[in-house]
Every structure is written in structure tokens, then in C-alpha cells.
N, C-alpha and C positions, 0 to 999 in steps of 0.2 A: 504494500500500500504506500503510496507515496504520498508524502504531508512536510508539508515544509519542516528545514530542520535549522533553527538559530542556533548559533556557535561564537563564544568571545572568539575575537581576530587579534590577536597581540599585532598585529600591523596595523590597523584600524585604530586599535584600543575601544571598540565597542561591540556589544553583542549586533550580529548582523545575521540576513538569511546567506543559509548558506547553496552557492551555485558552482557547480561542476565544469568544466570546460566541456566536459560531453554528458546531454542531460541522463544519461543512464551506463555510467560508469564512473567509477572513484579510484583515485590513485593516490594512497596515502603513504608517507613514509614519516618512520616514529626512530629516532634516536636512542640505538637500542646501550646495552654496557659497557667497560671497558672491564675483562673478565680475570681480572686480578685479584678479587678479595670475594666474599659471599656476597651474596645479593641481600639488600638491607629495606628495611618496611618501607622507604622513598620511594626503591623500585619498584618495590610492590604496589604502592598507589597508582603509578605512574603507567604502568604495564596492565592494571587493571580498569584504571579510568581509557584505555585503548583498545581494550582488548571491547567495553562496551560500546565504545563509539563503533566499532569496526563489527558490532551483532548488529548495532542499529541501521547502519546503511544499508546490509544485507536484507534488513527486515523492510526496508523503505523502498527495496529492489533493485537498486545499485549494484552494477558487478564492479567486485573493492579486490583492489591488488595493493596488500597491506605488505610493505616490506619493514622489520625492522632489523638492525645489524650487527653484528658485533665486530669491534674494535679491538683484533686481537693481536696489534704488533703497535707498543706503543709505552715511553717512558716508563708509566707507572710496572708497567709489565716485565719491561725488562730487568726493572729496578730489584720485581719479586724474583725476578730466575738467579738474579746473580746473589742476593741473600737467602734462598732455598736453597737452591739446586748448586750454586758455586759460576754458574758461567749465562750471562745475558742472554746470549743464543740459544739458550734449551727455554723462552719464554714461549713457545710453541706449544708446549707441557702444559705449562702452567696455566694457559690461555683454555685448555681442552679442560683442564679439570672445573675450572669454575663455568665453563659452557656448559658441562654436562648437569652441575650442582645449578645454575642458574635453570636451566630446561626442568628441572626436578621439580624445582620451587612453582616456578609459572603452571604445572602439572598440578600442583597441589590446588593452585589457585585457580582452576580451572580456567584459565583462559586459553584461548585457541591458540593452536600455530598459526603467524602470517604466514600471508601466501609463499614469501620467498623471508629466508633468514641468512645475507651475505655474510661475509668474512672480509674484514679489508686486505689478509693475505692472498686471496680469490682472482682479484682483482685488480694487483699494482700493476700491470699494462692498461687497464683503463686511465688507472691514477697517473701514472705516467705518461699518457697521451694527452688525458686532461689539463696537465701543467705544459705540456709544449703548447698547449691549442692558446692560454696564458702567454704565454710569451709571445708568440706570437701576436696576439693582439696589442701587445704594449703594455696588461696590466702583471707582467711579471720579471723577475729578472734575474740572471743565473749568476751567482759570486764562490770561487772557488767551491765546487761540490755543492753548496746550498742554492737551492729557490726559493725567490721571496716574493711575496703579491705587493704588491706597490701600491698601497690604499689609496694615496690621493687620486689613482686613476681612476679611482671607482666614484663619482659625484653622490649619488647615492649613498655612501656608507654613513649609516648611525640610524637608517631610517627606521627600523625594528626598536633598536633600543631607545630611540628618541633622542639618542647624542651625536653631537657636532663634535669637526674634526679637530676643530678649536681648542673644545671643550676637553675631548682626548689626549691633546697634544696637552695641557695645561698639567693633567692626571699621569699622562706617562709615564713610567718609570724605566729610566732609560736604560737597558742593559750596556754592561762592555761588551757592542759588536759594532765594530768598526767595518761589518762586512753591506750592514741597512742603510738603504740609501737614507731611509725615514725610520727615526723609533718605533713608527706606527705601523711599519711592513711586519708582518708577518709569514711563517716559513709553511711550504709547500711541500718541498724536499730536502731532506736533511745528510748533506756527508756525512759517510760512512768512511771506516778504513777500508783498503782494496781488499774483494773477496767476502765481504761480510754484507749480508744482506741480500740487497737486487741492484743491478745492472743497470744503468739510467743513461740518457745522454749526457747527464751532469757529475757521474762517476758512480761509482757504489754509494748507494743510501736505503732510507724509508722516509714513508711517506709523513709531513706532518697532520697535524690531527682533523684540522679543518676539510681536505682536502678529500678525506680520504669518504666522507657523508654524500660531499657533494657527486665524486666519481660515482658511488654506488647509484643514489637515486636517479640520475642519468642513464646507466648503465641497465635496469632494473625495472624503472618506470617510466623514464622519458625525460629530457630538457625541460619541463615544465609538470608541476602535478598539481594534485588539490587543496592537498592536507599534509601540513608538516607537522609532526608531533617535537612532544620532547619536554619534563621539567622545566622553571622560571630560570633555574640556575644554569641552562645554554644559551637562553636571547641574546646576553653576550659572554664572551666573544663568537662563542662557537655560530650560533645560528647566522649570527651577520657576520662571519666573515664565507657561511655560505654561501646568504644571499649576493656579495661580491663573489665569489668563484664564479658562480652557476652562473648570475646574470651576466657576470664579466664576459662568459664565453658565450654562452645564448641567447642571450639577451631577457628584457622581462616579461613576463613576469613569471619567477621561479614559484613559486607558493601562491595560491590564490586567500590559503586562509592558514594562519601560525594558530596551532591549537599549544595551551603551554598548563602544564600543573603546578598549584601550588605547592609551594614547601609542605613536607611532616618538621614539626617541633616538637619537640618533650622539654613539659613545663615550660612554654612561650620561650626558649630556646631552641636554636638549632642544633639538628643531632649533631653530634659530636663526640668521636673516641676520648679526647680530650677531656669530656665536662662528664666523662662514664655513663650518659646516655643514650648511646647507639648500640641499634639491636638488630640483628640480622632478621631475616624471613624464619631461616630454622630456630633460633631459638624462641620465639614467639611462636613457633608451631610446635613447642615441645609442651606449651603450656592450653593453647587455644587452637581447635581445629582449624582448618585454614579457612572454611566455610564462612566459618564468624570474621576472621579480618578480613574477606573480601564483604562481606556483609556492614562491617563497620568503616570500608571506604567509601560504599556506596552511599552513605548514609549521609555521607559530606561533600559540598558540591567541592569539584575539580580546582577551580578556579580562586578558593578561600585555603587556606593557613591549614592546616589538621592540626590541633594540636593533640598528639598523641596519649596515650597512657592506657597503662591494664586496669586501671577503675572504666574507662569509654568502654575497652572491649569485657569485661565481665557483663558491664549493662549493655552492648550486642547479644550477646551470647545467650543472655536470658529471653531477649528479645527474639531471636534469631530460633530457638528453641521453642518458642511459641511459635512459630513461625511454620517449622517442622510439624507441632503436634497440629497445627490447624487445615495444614495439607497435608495428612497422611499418607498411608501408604492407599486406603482406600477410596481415597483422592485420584481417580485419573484424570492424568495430564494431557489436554486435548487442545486442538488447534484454536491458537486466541483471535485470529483476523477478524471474527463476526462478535465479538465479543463487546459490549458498550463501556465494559468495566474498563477490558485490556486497552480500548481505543483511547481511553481518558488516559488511562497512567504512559502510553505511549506519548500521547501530547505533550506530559509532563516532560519524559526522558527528552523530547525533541524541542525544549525550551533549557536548551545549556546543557543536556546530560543531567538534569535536575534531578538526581535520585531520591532526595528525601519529601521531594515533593509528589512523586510516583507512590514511594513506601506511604505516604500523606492519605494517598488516594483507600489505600488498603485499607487503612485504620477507620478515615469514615466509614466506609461501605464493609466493618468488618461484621455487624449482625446479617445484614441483608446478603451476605456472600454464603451464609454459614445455613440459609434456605434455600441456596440456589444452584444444584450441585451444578448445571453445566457454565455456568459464570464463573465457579468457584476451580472450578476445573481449567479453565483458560487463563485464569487469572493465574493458577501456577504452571502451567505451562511456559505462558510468559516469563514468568521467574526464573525458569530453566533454561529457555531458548534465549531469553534476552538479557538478562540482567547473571547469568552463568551460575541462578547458585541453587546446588541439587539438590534441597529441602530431604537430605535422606538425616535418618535422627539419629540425634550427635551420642557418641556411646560417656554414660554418666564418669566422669574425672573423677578418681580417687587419689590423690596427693597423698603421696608417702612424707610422715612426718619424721624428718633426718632429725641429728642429732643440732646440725644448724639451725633448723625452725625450731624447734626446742627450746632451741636458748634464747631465741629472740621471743617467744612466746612465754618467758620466763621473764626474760628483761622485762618485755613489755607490762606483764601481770604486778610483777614488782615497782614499775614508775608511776602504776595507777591507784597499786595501796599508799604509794608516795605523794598520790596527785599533783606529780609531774606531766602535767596534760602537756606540754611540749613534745616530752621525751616520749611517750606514750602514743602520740601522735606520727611522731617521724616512724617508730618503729610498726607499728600498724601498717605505714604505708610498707614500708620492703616487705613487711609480710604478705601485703597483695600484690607486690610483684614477685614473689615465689608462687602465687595462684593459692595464698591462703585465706581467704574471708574472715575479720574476727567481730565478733560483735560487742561492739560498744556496752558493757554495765554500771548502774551506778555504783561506785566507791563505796 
């Protein structure tokens, strides 16, 4: 069924309808990981706020060639091969193990495979084609072994992030490279020593980071597509120095619509190894089915802050559990297209991906569903086919009480005969983030 579908534009800056260059096909490319460390709850939002977008065009009848990519030859990576494994060049290793652990993850959180899932090692003859097609136009330039994009040639650049070159040039931080014409260039192709790496007309290198998004979705989807995904934390530099590659060499317009997610924080900070609040996919799945955290991202639109924590997902999970017992197993799941109920909560989902306003939908119409079995019936159906979550019922958690919760549940019992309600309080919380519930009594 097709129904118009608004979408924020991070190039716009306002929600707009959104239109296809071909009215019945979609070409979206989502800025997939760089697969050096586990995949952590960010990704998770970000991979599942796409993974709906990309049921919902299918559902609107659009044929979607979703690519998204991994970024498996690249600093951070090499960085892990040579403090793992002892030598840069086995980051090939290291790149397949967190592919496979990231593939795990997204399985758990049932979202789909894209259509295609590049490798920027796949592809460095495109990447390298792509940087001569640069140069050749003017906007690039080769300095012993390295390629550099020469931003000022790009008049356009800042128009994504909203910044001037001015403004740039003010913020710079200018590295010692004597090799940039401009502070502001940045690198395409990076020297290598001879024999290490891939073969280039510029000598032995790899590719830099920016370059290597832009060859794929060319290569993949076409010089131009629809839907560029990606977290708020690529608009820059990454996403704009895209939109300089790509339009550099094709001209414009590369992306018709920037779709972007906001940050997860914990405790209105940003995660962070640093501040000990960063949590991977698996360990938040040792405590909470994966069911509930896709459940409890849907719950928050895309576009707003998440601020995280295991008190949000306990009160998912309860919710979420209701959820289960209300579509049963004796519940079948049947086609929602004729459906009044599913028609409304789609309208919701195609105003932003608006999920809490769809799950909104539920909540009114939750007596009137509970008489109506084949309403009731489409209406999870929906839930399954579009919103990806299998209402099958979650098996009851029994928390093994270690010798650690013990003690903290001692501490704790001891600062409240003290009425130490600080202390009392801090320690209550690490106990629900061990997945323990304790209940407040009075002293």
C-alpha cells in the first residue's frame, strides 16, 4: 500500500515527504561498522531504527536495495592486530571475528540482512578508480604516496553540517603535514611501505576512511540514491566529506534524503569506556532478551537522545511481556493490509518512524482488540512483519545470587538500618544493573 512517508532530512533540517528518484524503487545505503571491538547498544539503535525503515518501504511496495558495509581495513583495526595478534597485517583476522560477533548480534535483534553487505577490502579497484576519477577532475591531488581531496574545490562543502569553510578553517587543528596543500584536505589514499597493502598509481597504500563509503555506494547502488543512513556522530566529517567525493565526481545530487540517529547516553552522558558506562549488545543480552531492547528502541523516536538504562529496559520488558501474553500463541498472525487498526499504526510509523506513537495506537484500542480476534490478529502480524518483534514468550529470569550481590545486598540492608538513604540508594541502583529488583521498606 503506498501512503506517503515523512522522514527528518538532516540536509533540509526539517521533517519532509519523502520522494524516490524512481517512484517504485528505493536505494538506501546505511553506514555500516568499523569491526574492531563488539558491537555496543548505539549500534544497536542505529541498525534497528534501519532495519524498520527498510520493512517499511517494502511494506509501502518499494523495491529497497539496502546496502550496508563494513569497514574492514582501517586504523582502528590495524591498531587491534598489532596489540592482539603482534603484527598490523593479520587485521584481516580481527576484522572477521567481530563480523561474525556483529552478524550474531543483529540475528539476535532480528533485523534483516541488507540486500548486499560490502567489505571495503572487496573493492579497492573501485576505490582506486574513484580517487583517479578525483584527480582528475581537479578536486584531488597526489603528494609522495598520499591522496588528498582539496576541499576548497568543492563550493558546497559544510552544507550537511551547516558549517563554513571559514568557520572550519578558524576550528582547524592543524597537523604537522607539510605534504596538504590546505589543513582542510583531507586523505583519500594513504602511503604505505612497498609490498604492504594494494598497489595504487600512487604506490603501495589503503584507502582512507571517507572514500572508501563513497566507492561502495556507487559501486552497489549507483552515483546517486535515496536514503543515506548513518548515527548524528558521521554528519561530520564523515558524511560531508562524502557528499564532496561522490558529488565531486558525479555531480549532484548524491542523497536525496540524510536519515541520521540520535545518540544513546547513560545518565544524560555519553557512553563512554572512560566514564564505565559502555555496554556492549552481548552483555545487555546476558541480562535482557534481545526482544525487549529492540522493543525498548522502538519505543523512542530515532531522531531524540535515548537516554539509556536497565530501570527503561526492566519497565520494557514488563511491558513487552504483556505484550506477548496479549498475542498468544492462540493468536494467529494474519495479513494486516485490510486491517483499520494496522492502517492507523502504519500512518503512525510513516510520520518519522514514530514508534511510540504506533505502540500509542495499541494501548487505546487495547479492550476493543481483545473482542476482535481478526483485528487482533493483524495487528500482530504487523508487529512481526513490520516493527520485527516475535511476541514469542520470554522464558521467566532467574538471577543466581553470587557471592557479589550478597554483599551488596548486605551493604545495602545495613545503610538503610543506618538511614543512609544516599548510600542505600547508589547501591540499589548497581543492584538493578546486575538484573536484581529490590524493594524499597520502611526502616
Amino acid at each position: 500500500m503506498k501512503k506517503p512517508l515523512m522522514l527528518t532530512n538532516t540536509l533540509s533540517g526539517k521533517k519532509e515527504l519523502f520522494e524516490p528518484r524512481n517512484p517504485n524503487s528505493v536505494l538506501m545505503y546505511v553506514c555500516g561498522v568499523t569491526p574492531y571491538d563488539e558491537a555496543h547498544i548505539g549500534h544497536g539503535r542505529c541498525y534497528v531504527t534501519f532495519d524498520v525503515l527498510f520493512r517499511l518501504l517494502q511494506q509501502l511496495e518499494y523495491e529497497v536495495t539496502y546496502a550496508r558495509n563494513f569497514t574492514d581495513v582501517d586504523d582502528k583495526l590495524l591498531n587491534r592486530a598489532e596489540k592482539e595478534l603482534g603484527d598490523r597485517m593479520r587485521f584481516g583476522e580481527v576484522a572477521q571475528h567481530y563480523i561474525d560477533s556483529f552478524t550474531d548480534d543483529m540475528e539476535k535483534l532480528n533485523c534483516m540482512k541488507p540486500t548486499v553487505e560490502p567489505r571495503v577490502t572487496q573493492v579497492i579497484p573501485d576505490i582506486i578508480r574513484f580517487v583517479q576519477g578525483l584527480i582528475d577532475k581537479g578536486h584531488a591531488y597526489a603528494v609522495d604516496g598520499d591522496v588528498y581531496y582539496a576541499v576548497r574545490s568543492f563550493p558546497d562543502y559544510g552544507k550537511l553540517s551547516r558549517r563554513t569553510l571559514d568557520d572550519l578553517q578558524v576550528g582547524a587543528r592543524v597537523e604537522v603535514n607539510d605534504k596538504k596543500h590546505d589543513p582542510l584536505d583531507f586523505a583519500l589514499w594513504k602511503g604505505e611501505p612497498a609490498g604492504s597493502f594494494w598497489h595504487s598509481p600512487w604506490g603501495y597504500g589503503r584507502p582512507g576512511w571517507h572514500i572508501e563509503c563513497s566507492a561502495m555506494a556507487s559501486k552497489f547502488l549507483g552515483a546517486h540514491i535515496d536514503i543515506h543512513g548513518g548515527g548524528m556522530d558521521l554528519i561530520f566529517p564523515h558524511h560531508e566529506n562524502e557528499i564532496a567525493q561522490s558529488e565531486g565526481l558525479f555531480g549532484p545530487r548524491f542523497a536525496r534524503c540524510w536519515v541520521h540517529n540520535a545518540f544513546v547516553q547513560v545518565n544524560k552522558e555519553k557512553m563512554s569506556k572512560s566514564l564505565n558506562n559502555f555496554f556492549t549488545l552481548k552483555q545487555v543480552f546476558e541480562q535482557f532478551d534481545p526482544m525487549v531492547v529492540r522493543y525498548y528502541y522502538l519505543n523512542h523516536n530515532y531522531t531524540n537522545p535515548l537516554d539509556f538504562s536497565f530501570e527503561g529496559l526492566q519497565v520494557a520488558e514488563k511491558n513487552y511481556r504483556r505484550l506477548c501474553a496479549f498475542f498468544d500463541e492462540t493468536c494467529s498472525a494474519d495479513e494486516f493490509n485490510q486491517s483499520p487498526t494496522a492502517s492507523l499504526m502504519i500512518d503512525k510509523l510513516c510520520d518519522d518512524l514514530n514508534g511510540a506513537a504506533l505502540f500509542g495506537v495499541l494501548f487505546e484500542k487495547w479492550d476493543e482488540l481483545k473482542n476482535n480476534e481478526q483485528e487482533r490478529s493483524a495487528v500482530k502480524a504487523l508487529f512481526q512483519d513490520l516493527m520485527g518483534l516475535t511476541l514469542l514468550p520470554l522464558p521467566e529470569q532467574q538471577v543466581e545470587i553470587t557471592p557479589e550481590i550478597q554483599a551488596l545486598l548486605d551493604a545495602r540492608e545495613k545503610a538503610r538500618q543506618e538511614r543512609d538513604w544516599k548510600k542505600s540508594d547508589e547501591l540499589r541502583d548497581q543492584l538493578r544493573q546486575l538484573g536484581i529488583e529490590v524493594q524499597d521498606r520502611k526502616a
